[in-house]
C-alpha atoms as one frame of an Amber mdcrd trajectory, in Angstrom:
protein
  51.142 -72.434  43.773  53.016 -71.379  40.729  54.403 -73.254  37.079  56.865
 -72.392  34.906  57.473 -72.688  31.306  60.027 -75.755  30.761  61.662 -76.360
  27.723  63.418 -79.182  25.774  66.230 -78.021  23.172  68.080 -80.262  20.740
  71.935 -79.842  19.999  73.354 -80.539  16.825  75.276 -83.344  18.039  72.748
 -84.957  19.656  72.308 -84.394  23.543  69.234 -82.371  24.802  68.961 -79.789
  27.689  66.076 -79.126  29.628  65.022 -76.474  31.977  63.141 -73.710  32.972
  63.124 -70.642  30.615  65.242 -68.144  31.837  68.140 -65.831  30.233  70.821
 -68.094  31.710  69.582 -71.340  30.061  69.280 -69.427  26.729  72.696 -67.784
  25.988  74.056 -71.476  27.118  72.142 -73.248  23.735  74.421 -73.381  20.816
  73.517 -71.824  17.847  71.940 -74.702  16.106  70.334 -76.179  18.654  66.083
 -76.105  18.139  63.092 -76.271  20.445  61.512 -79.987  20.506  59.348 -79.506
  23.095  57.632 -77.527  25.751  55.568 -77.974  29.155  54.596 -76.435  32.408
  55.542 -78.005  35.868  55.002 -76.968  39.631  58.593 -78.301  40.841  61.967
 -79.254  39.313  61.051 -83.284  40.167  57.375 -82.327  38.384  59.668 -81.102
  35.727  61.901 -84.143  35.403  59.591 -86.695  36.095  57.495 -85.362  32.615
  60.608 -85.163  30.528  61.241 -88.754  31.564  57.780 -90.022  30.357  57.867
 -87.260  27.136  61.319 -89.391  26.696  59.876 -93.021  26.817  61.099 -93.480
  29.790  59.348 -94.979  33.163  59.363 -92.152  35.499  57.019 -92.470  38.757
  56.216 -89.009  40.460  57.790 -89.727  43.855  55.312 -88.232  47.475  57.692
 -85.253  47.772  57.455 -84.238  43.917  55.624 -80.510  45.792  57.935 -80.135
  48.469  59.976 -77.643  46.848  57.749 -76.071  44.824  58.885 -73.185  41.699
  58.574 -69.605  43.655  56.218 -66.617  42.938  59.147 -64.517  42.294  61.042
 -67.227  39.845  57.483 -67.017  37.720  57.471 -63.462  37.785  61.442 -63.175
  36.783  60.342 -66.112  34.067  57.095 -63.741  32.843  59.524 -60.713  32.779
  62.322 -62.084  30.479  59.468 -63.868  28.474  58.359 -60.418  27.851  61.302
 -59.099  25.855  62.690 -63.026  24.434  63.809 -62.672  21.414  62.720 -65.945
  19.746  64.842 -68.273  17.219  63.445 -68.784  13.728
């Protein structure tokens, strides 16, 4: 069993996005958008179900939450691009 780095970005005009870091997510931020928060989860429901409480809102981890659990190889492609990230200031 395997987590990846999840992240929460804030737009300028308001709206979040949140999702696993990867190269795809980050050329999709605009410019002026800025980290707000960050977490680890097993699964995409593990995922949503802590943005949902990190949001204020009532969130209850459903049985199947590991059924679909993040890959080996979508940690290792995570750990590779991590490696050479170029991070906003």
């Amino acid at each position: 069993m395997t987590d990846l780095l999840i992240e929460v970005w804030q737009h300028d005009e308001g709206s979040q996005s949140m999702g696993p870091v990867i190269e795809f997510n980050d050329v999709r931020h605009p410019p002026k958008a800025a980290l707000v928060h960050s977490f680890r989860a097993r699964s995409w429901v593990e995922a949503q179900h802590i943005y949902d409480l990190w949001c204020g809102v009532d969130s209850i981890l459903p049985d199947d939450a590991f059924a679909e659990l993040f890959s080996l190889a979508e940690r290792e492609i995570q750990d590779e691009y991590l490696r050479r990230r170029i991070k906003r200031v």
